[in-house]
C-alpha positions, 0 to 999 in steps of 0.5 A: 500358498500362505504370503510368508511362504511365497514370499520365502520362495520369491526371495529364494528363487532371487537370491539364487538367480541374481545373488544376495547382495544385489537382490532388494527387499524392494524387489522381492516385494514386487516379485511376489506382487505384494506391498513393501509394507506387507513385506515387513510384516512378515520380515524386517529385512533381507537378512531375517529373510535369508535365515528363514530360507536357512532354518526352512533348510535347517528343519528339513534336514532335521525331519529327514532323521525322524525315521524309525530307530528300530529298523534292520536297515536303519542307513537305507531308511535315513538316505530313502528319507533324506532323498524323498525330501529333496525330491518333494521339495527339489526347486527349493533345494536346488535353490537353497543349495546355490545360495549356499555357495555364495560366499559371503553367505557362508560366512553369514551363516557358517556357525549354524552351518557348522551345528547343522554339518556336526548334527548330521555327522553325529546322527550319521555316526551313531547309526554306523557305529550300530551297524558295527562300524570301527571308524564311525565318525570317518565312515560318516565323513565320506557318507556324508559327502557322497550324500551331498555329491548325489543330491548336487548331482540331482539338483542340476541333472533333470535325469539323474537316476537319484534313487538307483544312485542312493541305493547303490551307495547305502548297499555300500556299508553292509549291517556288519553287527547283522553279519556278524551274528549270522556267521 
């Protein structure tokens, strides 16, 4: 593992464990056995710190839309997608996903919180709305917050069946132009 990535791991399991404002950049330094200087190298401080945490996020949920297009199923590959991500990198979205709700970090970054919600919900409506969905926009709403339910679910629950979770849900919003055309 590169410096900067556990340095960004340290920082998050930290920040998770003990909240934002009372982890120190010193702190994290220790923790990931590294000098403080060595430290700033890499980030001027704890806030560039937490955004790298942020956009790490922020890219994640950006990869997990890069699936083909030109599928039959396009919402069962966008849910496989997004849960195959959180399961590869579960610690870090279990993590990320507590910091999260701090407070005072929502604030912080609640502009590009708002960019990264409208982001999905837009990608999320534009595939419903292909399916043949009349409230797109409204059907991604409540997919969206069942997306995010399940993955709460999973980050605190070792067992959670995730998958058979996910595939209930997407077998939910049936391809309705694809329905259509077969009747």
């Amino acid at each position: 593992m590169g410096t900067k990535k556990k340095i960004v791991n340290t920082a998050l399991k930290l920040f998770s464990k003990q909240g934002y404002e009372k982890t120190s950049i010193r702190e994290i330094a220790r923790e990931a056995e590294i000098s403080l200087g060595l430290m700033y190298n890499y980030f001027k401080g704890k806030e560039a710190l937490l955004e790298a945490i942020f956009m790490g996020g922020i890219k994640d949920i950006e990869d997990s839309f890069a699936f083909p297009r030109d599928t039959d199923e396009p919402l069962r590959a966008l849910v496989e997608n997004i849960f195959s991500i959180l399961e590869e990198k579960r610690d870090y979205w279990r993590l990320l996903h507590s910091i999260r709700m701090q407070h005072n970090l929502l604030e912080r970054f609640a502009e590009k919180q708002e960019m990264t919600n409208n982001f999905i919900l837009t990608e999320i409506s534009l595939i419903l709305e292909e399916m043949g969905y009349t409230n797109p926009m409204q059907e991604a709403i409540l997919l969206y917050a069942s997306i995010d339910g399940i993955a709460a679910h999973y980050f605190i629950n070792n067992k959670y069946p995730v998958h058979r979770i996910a595939a209930l849900l997407v077998d939910k919003y049936p391809n309705l132009k694809n329905h259509e055309e077969q009747h």
